[in-house]
PyMOL commands that place a pseudoatom at each C-alpha (Angstrom):
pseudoatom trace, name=CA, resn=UNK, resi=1, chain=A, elem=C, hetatm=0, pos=[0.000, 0.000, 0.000]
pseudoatom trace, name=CA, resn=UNK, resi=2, chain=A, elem=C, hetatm=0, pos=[2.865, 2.309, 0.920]
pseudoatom trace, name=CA, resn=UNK, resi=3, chain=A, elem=C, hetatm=0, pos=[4.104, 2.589, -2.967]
pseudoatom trace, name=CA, resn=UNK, resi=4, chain=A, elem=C, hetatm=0, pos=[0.857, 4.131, -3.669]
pseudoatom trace, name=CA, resn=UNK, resi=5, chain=A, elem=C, hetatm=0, pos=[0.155, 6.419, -1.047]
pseudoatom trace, name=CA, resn=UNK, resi=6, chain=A, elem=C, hetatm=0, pos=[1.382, 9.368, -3.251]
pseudoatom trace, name=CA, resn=UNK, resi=7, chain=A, elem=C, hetatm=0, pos=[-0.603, 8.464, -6.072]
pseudoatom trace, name=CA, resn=UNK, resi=8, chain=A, elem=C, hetatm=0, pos=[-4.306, 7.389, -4.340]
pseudoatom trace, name=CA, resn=UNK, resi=9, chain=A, elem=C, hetatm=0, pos=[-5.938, 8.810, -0.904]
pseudoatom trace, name=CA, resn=UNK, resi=10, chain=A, elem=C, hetatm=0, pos=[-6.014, 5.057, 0.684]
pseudoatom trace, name=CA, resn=UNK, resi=11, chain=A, elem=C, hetatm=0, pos=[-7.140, 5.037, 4.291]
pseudoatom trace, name=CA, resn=UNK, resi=12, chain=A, elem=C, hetatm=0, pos=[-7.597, 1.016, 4.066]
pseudoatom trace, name=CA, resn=UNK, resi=13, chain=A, elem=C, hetatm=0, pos=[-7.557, -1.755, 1.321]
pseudoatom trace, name=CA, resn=UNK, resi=14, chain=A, elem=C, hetatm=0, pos=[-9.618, -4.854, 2.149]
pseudoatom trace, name=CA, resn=UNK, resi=15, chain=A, elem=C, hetatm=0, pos=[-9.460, -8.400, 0.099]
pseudoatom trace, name=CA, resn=UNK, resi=16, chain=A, elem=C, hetatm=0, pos=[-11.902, -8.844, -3.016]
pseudoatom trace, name=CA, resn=UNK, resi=17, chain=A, elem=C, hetatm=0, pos=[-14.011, -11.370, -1.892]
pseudoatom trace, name=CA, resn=UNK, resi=18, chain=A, elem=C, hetatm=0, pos=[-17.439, -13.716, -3.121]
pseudoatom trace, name=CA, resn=UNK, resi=19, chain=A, elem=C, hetatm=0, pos=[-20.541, -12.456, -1.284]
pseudoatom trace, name=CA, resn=UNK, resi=20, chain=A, elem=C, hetatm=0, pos=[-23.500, -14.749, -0.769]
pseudoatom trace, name=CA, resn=UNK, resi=21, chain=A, elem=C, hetatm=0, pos=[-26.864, -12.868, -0.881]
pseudoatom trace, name=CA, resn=UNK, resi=22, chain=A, elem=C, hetatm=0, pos=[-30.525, -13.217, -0.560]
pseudoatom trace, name=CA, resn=UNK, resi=23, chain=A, elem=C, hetatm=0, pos=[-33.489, -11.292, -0.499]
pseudoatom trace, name=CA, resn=UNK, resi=24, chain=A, elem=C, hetatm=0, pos=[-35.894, -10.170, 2.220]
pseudoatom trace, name=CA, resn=UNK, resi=25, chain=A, elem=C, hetatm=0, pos=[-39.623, -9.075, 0.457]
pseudoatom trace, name=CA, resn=UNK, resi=26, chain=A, elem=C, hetatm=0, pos=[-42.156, -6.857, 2.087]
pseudoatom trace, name=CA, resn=UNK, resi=27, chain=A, elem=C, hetatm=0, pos=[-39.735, -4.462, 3.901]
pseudoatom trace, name=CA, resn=UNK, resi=28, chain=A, elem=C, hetatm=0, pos=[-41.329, -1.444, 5.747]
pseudoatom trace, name=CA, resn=UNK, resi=29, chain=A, elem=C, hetatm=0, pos=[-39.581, 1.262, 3.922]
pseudoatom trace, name=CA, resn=UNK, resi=30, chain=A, elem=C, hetatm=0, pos=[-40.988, 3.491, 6.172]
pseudoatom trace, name=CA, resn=UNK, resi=31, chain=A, elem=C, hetatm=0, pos=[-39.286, 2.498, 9.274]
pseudoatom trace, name=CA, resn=UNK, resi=32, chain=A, elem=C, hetatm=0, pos=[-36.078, 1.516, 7.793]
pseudoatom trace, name=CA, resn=UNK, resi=33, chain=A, elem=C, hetatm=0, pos=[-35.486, 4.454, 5.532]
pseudoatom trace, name=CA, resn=UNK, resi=34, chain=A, elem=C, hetatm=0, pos=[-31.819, 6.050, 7.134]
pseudoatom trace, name=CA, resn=UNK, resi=35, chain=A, elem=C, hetatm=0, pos=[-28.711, 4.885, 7.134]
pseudoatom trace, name=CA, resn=UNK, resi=36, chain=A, elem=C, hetatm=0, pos=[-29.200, 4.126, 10.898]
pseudoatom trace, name=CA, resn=UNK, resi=37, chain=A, elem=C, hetatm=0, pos=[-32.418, 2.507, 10.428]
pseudoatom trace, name=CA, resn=UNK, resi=38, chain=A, elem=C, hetatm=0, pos=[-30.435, 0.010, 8.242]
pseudoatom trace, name=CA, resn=UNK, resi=39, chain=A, elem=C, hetatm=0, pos=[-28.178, -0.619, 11.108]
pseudoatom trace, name=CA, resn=UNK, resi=40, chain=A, elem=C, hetatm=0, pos=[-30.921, -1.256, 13.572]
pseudoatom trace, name=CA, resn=UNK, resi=41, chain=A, elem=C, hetatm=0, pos=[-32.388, -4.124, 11.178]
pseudoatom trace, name=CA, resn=UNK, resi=42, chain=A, elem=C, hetatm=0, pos=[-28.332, -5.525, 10.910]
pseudoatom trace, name=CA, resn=UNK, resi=43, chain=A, elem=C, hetatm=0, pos=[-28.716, -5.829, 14.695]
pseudoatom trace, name=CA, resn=UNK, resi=44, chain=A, elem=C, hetatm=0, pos=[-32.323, -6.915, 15.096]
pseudoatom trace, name=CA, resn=UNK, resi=45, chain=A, elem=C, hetatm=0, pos=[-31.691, -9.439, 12.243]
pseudoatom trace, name=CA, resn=UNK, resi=46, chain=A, elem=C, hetatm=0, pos=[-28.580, -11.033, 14.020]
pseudoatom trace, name=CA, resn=UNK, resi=47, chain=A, elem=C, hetatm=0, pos=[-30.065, -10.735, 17.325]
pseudoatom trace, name=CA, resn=UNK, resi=48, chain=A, elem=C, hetatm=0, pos=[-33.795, -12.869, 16.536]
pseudoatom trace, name=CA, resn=UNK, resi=49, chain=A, elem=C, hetatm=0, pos=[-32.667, -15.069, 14.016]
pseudoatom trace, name=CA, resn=UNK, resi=50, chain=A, elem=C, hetatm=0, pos=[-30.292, -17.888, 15.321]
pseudoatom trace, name=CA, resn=UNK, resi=51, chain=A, elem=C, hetatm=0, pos=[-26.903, -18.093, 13.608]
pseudoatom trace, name=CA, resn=UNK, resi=52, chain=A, elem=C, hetatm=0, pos=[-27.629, -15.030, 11.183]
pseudoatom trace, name=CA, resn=UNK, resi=53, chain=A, elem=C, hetatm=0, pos=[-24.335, -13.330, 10.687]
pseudoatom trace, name=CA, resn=UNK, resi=54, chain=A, elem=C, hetatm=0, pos=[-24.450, -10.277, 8.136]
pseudoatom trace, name=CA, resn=UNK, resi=55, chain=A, elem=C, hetatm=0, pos=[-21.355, -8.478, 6.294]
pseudoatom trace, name=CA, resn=UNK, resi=56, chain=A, elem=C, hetatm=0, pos=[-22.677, -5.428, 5.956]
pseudoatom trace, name=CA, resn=UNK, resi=57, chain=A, elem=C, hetatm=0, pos=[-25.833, -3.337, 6.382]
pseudoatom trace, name=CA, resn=UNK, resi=58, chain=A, elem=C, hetatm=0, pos=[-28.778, -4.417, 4.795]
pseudoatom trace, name=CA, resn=UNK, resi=59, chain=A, elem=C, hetatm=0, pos=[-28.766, -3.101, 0.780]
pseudoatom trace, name=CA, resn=UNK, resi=60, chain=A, elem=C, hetatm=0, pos=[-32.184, -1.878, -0.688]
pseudoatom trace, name=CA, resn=UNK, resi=61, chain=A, elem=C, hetatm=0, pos=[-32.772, -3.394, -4.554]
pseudoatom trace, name=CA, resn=UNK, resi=62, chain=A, elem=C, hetatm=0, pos=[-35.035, -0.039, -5.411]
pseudoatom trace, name=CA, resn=UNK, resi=63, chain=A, elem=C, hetatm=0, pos=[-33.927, 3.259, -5.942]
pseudoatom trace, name=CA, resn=UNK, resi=64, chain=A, elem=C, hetatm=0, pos=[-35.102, 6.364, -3.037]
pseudoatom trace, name=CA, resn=UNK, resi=65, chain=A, elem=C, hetatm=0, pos=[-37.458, 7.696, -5.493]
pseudoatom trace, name=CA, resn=UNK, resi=66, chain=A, elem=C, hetatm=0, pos=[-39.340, 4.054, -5.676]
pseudoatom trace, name=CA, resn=UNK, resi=67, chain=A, elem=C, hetatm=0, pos=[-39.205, 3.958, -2.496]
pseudoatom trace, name=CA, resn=UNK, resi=68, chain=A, elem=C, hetatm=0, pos=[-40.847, 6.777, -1.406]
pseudoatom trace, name=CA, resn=UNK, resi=69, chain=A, elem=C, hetatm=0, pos=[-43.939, 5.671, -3.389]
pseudoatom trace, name=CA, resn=UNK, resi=70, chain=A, elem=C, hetatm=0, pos=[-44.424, 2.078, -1.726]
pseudoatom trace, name=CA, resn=UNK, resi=71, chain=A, elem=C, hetatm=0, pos=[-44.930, 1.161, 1.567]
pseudoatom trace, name=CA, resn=UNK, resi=72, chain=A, elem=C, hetatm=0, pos=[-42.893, -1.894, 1.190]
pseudoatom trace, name=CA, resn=UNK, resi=73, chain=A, elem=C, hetatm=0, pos=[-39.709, -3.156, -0.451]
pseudoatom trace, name=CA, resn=UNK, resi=74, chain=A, elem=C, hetatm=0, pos=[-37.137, -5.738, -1.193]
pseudoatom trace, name=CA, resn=UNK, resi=75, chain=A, elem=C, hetatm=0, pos=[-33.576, -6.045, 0.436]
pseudoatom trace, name=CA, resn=UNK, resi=76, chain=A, elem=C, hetatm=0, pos=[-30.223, -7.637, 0.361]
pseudoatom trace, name=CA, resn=UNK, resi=77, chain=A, elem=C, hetatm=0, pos=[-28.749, -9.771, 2.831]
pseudoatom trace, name=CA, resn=UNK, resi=78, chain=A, elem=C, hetatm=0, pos=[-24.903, -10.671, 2.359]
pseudoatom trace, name=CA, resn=UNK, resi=79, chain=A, elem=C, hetatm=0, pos=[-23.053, -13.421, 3.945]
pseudoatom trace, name=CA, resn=UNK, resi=80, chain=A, elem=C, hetatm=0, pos=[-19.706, -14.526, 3.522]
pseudoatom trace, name=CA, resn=UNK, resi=81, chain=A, elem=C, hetatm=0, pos=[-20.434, -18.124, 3.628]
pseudoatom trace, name=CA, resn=UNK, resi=82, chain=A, elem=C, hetatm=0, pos=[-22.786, -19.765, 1.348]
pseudoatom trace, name=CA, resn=UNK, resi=83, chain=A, elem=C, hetatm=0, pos=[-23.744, -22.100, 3.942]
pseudoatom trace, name=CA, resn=UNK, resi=84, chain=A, elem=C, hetatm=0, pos=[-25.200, -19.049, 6.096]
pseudoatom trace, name=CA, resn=UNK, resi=85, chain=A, elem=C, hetatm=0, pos=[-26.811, -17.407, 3.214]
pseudoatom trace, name=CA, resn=UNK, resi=86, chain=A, elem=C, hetatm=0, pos=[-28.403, -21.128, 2.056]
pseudoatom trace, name=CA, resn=UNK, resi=87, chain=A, elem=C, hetatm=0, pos=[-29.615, -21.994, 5.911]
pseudoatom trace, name=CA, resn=UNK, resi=88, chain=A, elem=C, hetatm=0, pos=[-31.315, -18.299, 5.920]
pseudoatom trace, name=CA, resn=UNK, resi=89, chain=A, elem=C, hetatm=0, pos=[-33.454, -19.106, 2.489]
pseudoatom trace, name=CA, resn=UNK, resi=90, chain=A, elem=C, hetatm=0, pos=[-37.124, -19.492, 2.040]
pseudoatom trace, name=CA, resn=UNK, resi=91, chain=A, elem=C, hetatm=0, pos=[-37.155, -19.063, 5.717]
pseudoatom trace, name=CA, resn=UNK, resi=92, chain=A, elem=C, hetatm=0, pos=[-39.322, -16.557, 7.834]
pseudoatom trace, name=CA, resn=UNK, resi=93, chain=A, elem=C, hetatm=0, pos=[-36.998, -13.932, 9.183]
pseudoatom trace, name=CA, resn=UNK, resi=94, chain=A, elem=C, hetatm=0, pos=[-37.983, -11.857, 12.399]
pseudoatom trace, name=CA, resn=UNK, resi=95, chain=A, elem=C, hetatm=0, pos=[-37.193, -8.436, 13.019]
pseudoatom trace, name=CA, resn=UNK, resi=96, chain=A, elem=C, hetatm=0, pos=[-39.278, -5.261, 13.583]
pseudoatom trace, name=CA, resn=UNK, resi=97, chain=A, elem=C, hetatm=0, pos=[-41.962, -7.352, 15.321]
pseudoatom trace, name=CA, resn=UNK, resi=98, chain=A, elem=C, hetatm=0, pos=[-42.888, -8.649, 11.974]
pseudoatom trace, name=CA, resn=UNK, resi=99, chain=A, elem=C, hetatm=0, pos=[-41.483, -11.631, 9.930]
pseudoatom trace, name=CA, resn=UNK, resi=100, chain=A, elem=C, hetatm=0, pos=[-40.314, -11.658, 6.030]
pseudoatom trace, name=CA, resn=UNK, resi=101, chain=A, elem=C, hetatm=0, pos=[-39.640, -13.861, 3.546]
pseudoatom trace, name=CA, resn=UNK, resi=102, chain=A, elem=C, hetatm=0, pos=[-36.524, -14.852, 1.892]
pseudoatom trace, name=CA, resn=UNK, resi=103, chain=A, elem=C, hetatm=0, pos=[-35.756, -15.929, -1.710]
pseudoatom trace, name=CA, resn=UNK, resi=104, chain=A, elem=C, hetatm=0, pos=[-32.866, -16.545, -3.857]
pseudoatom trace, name=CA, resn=UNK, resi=105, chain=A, elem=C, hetatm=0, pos=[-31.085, -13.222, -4.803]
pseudoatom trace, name=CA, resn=UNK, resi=106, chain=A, elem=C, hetatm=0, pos=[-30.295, -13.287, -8.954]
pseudoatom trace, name=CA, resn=UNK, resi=107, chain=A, elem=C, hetatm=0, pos=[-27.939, -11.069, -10.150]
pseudoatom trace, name=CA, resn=UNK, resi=108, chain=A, elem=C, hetatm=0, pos=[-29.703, -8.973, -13.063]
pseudoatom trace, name=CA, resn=UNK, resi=109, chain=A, elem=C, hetatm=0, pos=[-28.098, -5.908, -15.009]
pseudoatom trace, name=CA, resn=UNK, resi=110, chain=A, elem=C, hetatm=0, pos=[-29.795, -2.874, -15.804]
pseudoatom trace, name=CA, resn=UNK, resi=111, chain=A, elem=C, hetatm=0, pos=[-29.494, -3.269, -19.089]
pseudoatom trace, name=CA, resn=UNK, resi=112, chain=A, elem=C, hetatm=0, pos=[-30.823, -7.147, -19.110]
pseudoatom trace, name=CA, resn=UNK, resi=113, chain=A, elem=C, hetatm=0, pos=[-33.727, -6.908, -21.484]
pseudoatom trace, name=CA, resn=UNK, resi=114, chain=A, elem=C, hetatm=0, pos=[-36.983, -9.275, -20.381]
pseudoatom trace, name=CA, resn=UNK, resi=115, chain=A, elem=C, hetatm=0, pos=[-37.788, -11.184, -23.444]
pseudoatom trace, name=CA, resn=UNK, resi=116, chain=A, elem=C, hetatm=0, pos=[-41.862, -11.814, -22.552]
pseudoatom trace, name=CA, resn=UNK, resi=117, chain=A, elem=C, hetatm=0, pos=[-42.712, -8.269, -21.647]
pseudoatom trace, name=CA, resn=UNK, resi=118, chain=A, elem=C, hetatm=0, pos=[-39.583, -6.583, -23.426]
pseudoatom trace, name=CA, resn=UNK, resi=119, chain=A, elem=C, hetatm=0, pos=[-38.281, -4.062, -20.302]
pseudoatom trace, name=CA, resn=UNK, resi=120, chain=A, elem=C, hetatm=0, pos=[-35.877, -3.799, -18.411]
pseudoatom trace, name=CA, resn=UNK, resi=121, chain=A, elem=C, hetatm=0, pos=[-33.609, -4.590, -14.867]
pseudoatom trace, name=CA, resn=UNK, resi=122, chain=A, elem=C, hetatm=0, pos=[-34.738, -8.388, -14.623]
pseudoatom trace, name=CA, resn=UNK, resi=123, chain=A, elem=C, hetatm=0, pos=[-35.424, -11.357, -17.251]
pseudoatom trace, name=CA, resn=UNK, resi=124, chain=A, elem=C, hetatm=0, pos=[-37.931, -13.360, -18.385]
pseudoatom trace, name=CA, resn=UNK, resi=125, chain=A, elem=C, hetatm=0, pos=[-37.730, -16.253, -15.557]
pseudoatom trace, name=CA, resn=UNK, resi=126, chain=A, elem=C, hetatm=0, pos=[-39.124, -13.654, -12.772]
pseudoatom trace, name=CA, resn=UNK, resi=127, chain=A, elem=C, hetatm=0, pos=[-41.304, -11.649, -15.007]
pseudoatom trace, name=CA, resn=UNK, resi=128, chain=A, elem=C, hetatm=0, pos=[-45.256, -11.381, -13.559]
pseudoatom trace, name=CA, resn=UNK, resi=129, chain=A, elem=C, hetatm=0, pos=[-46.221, -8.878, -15.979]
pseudoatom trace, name=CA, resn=UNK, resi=130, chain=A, elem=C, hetatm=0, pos=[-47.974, -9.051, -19.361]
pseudoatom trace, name=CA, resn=UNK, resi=131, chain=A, elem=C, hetatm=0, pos=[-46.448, -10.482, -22.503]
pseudoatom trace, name=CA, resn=UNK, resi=132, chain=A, elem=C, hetatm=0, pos=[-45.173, -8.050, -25.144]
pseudoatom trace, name=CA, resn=UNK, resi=133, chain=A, elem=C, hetatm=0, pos=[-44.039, -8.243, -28.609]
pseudoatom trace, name=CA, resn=UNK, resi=134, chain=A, elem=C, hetatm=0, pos=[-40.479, -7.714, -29.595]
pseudoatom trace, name=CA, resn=UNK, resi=135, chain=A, elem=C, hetatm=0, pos=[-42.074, -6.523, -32.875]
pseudoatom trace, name=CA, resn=UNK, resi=136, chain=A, elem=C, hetatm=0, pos=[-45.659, -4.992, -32.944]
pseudoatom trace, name=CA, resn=UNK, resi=137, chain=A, elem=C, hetatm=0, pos=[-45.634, -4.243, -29.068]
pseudoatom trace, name=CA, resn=UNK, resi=138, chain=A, elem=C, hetatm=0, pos=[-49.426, -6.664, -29.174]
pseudoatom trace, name=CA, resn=UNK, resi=139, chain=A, elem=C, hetatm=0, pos=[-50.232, -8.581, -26.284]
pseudoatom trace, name=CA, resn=UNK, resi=140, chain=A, elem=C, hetatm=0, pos=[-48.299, -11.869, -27.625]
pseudoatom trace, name=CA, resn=UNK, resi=141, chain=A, elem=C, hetatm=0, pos=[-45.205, -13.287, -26.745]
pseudoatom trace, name=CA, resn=UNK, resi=142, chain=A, elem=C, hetatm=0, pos=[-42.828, -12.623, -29.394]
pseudoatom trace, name=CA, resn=UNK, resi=143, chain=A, elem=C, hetatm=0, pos=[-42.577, -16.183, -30.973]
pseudoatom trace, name=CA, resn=UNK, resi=144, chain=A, elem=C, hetatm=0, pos=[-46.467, -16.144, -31.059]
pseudoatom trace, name=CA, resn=UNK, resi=145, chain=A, elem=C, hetatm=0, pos=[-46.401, -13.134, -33.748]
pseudoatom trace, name=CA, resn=UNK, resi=146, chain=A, elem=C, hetatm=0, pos=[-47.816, -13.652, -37.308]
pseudoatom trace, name=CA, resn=UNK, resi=147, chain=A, elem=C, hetatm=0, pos=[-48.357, -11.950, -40.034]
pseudoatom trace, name=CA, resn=UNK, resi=148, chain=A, elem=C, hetatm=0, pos=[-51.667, -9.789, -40.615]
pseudoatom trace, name=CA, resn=UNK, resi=149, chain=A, elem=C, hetatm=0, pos=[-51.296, -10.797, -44.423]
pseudoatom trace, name=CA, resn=UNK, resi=150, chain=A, elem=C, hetatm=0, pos=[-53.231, -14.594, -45.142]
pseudoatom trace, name=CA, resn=UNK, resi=151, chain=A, elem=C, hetatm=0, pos=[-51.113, -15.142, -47.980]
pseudoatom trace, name=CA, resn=UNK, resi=152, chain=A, elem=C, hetatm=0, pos=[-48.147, -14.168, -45.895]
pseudoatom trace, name=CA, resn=UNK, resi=153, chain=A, elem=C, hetatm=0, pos=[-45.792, -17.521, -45.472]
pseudoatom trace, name=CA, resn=UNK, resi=154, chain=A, elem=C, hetatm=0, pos=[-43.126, -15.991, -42.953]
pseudoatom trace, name=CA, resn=UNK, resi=155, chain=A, elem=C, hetatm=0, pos=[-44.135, -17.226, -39.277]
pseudoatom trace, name=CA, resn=UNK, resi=156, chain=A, elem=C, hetatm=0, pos=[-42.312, -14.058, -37.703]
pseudoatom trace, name=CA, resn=UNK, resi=157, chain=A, elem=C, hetatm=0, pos=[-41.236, -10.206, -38.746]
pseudoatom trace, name=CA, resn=UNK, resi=158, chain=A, elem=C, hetatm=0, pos=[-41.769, -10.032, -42.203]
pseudoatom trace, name=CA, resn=UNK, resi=159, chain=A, elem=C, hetatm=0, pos=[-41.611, -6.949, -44.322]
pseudoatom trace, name=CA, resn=UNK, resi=160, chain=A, elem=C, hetatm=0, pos=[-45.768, -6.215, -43.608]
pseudoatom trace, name=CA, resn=UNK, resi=161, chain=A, elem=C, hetatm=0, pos=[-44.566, -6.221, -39.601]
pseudoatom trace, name=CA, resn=UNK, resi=162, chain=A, elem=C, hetatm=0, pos=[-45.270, -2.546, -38.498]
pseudoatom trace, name=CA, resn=UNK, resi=163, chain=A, elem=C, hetatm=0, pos=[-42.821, -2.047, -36.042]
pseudoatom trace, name=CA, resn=UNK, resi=164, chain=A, elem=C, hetatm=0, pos=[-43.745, -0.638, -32.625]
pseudoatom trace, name=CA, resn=UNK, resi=165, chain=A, elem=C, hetatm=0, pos=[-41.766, -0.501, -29.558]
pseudoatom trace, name=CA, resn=UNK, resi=166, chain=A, elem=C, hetatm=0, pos=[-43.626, -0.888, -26.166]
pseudoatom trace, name=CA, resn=UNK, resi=167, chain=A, elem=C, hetatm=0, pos=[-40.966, 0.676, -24.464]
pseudoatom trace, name=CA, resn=UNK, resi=168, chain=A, elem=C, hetatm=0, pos=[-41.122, 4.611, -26.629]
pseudoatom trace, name=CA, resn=UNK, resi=169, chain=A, elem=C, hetatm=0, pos=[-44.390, 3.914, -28.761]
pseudoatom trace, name=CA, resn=UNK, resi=170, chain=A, elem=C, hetatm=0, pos=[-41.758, 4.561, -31.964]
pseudoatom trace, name=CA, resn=UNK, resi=171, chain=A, elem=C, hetatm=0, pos=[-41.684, 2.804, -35.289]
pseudoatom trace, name=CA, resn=UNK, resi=172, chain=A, elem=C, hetatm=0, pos=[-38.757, -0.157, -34.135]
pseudoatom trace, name=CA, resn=UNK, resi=173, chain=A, elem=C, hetatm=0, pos=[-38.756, -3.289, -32.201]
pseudoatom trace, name=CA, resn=UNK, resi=174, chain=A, elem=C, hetatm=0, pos=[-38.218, -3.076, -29.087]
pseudoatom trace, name=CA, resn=UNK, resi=175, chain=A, elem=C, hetatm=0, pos=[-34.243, -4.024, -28.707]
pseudoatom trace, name=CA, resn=UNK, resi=176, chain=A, elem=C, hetatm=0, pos=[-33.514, -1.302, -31.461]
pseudoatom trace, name=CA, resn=UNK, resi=177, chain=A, elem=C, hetatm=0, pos=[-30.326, 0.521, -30.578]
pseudoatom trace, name=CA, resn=UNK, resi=178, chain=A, elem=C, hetatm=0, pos=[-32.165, 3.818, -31.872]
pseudoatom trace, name=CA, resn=UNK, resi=179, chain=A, elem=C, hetatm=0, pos=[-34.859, 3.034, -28.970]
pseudoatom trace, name=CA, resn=UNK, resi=180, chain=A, elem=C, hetatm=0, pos=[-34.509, 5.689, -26.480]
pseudoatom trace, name=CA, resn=UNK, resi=181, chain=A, elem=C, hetatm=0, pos=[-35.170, 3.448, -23.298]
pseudoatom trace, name=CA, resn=UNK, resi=182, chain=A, elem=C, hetatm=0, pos=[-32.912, 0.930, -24.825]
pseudoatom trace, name=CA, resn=UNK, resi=183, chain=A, elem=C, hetatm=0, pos=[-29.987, 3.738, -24.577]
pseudoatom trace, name=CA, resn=UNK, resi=184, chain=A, elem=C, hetatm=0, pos=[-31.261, 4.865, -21.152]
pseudoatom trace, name=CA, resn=UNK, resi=185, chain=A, elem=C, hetatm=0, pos=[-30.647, 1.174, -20.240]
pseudoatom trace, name=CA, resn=UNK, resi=186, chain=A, elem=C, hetatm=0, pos=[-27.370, 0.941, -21.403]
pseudoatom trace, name=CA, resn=UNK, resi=187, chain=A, elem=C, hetatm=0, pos=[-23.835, 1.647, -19.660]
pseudoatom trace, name=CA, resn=UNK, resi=188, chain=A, elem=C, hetatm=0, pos=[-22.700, 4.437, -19.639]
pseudoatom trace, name=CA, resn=UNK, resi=189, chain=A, elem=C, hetatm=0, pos=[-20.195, 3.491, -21.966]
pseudoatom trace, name=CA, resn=UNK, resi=190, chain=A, elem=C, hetatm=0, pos=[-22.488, 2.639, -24.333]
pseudoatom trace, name=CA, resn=UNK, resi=191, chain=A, elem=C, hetatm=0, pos=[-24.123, 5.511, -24.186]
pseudoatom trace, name=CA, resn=UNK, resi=192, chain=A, elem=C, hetatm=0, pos=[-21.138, 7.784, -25.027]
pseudoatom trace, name=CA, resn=UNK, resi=193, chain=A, elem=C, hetatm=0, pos=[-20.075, 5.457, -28.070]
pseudoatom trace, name=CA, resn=UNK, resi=194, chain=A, elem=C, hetatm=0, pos=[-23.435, 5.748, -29.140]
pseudoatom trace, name=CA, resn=UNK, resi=195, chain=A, elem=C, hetatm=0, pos=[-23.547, 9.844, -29.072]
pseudoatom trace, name=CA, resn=UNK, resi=196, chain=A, elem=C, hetatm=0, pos=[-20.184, 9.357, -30.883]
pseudoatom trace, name=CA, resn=UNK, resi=197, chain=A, elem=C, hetatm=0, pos=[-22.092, 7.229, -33.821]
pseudoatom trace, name=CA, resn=UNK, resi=198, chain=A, elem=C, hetatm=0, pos=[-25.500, 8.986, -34.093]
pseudoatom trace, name=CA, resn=UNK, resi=199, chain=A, elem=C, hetatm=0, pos=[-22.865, 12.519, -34.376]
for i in range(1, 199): cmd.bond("trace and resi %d" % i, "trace and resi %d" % (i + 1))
show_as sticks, trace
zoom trace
């Protein structure tokens, strides 16, 4: 550390290491909204729940400004043994006077693109909403689309498809790289190299 110290403002350097998380549904977001808060359901967590040993602080999965439109939310436990993080699942976990459910954390991207209702953030395995086209943005999954045209052989996009994205209501499919919430959903790297293209 000492043959960087002129180069970086390091106060500590810890060890890269393999987190093992799960979820917690249904959280009161309004009594575990501060920083502290989050540190009071660390302690209640550890303290009513045998052998529950957390990392860090518990992590929300929504952004503030969701947040602050729901009464309840979903969470992130970490352990550093899989073990703990496997004997915590699909268990009932008390804290607050209440009790919560676990489930399995997945690790989804922001730009991960659903393939049944064609948004965003998670994929098609955990999606509850309604099926969307890829193509026509019609309430069909996208292998289920078909050609308006009877004499029309081709089983999916065809040149008679008239595009429309669900996401923008423009004339593409929905995965178009000219699609505006496609863009949004990108990288940020992406997003430059894309400016860089379209100028």
């Amino acid at each position: 550390m000492s043959i960087w110290k002129h180069v970086f403002d390091v106060k500590s350097i810890k060890k890269d290491e393999k987190w093992h998380k799960i979820v917690i549904h249904s959280l009161e977001t309004e009594i575990f909204n501060t920083e502290t808060e989050m540190k009071n359901l660390k302690t209640e967590l550890e303290l009513y729940n045998l052998e529950l040993k957390l990392i860090i602080n518990s992590i929300w999965l929504s952004k503030s400004e969701n947040r602050s439109r729901n009464r309840h939310a979903s969470t992130i436990l970490a352990f550093r043994i899989e073990a703990e993080a496997q004997r915590h699942l699909k268990k009932q976990l008390l804290a607050a006077r209440s009790t919560y459910r676990t489930v399995e954390y997945r690790d989804y991207r922001p730009n991960d693109q659903c393939q049944k209702c064609q948004t965003f953030e998670h994929l098609q395995n955990k999606c509850n909403r309604l099926s969307r086209c890829l193509y026509c943005e019609r309430n069909h999954q996208t292998w289920n689309h078909k050609c308006q045209l009877s004499t029309c052989e081709d089983k999916q996009s065809c040149n008679h498809t008239i595009s429309r994205c669900c996401n923008c209501q423009n004339a593409h499919f929905a995965n178009s790289a000219m699609c505006e919430t496609y863009q949004a959903a990108q990288p940020i790297s992406s997003q430059k190299d894309h400016l860089v293209t379209k100028l």
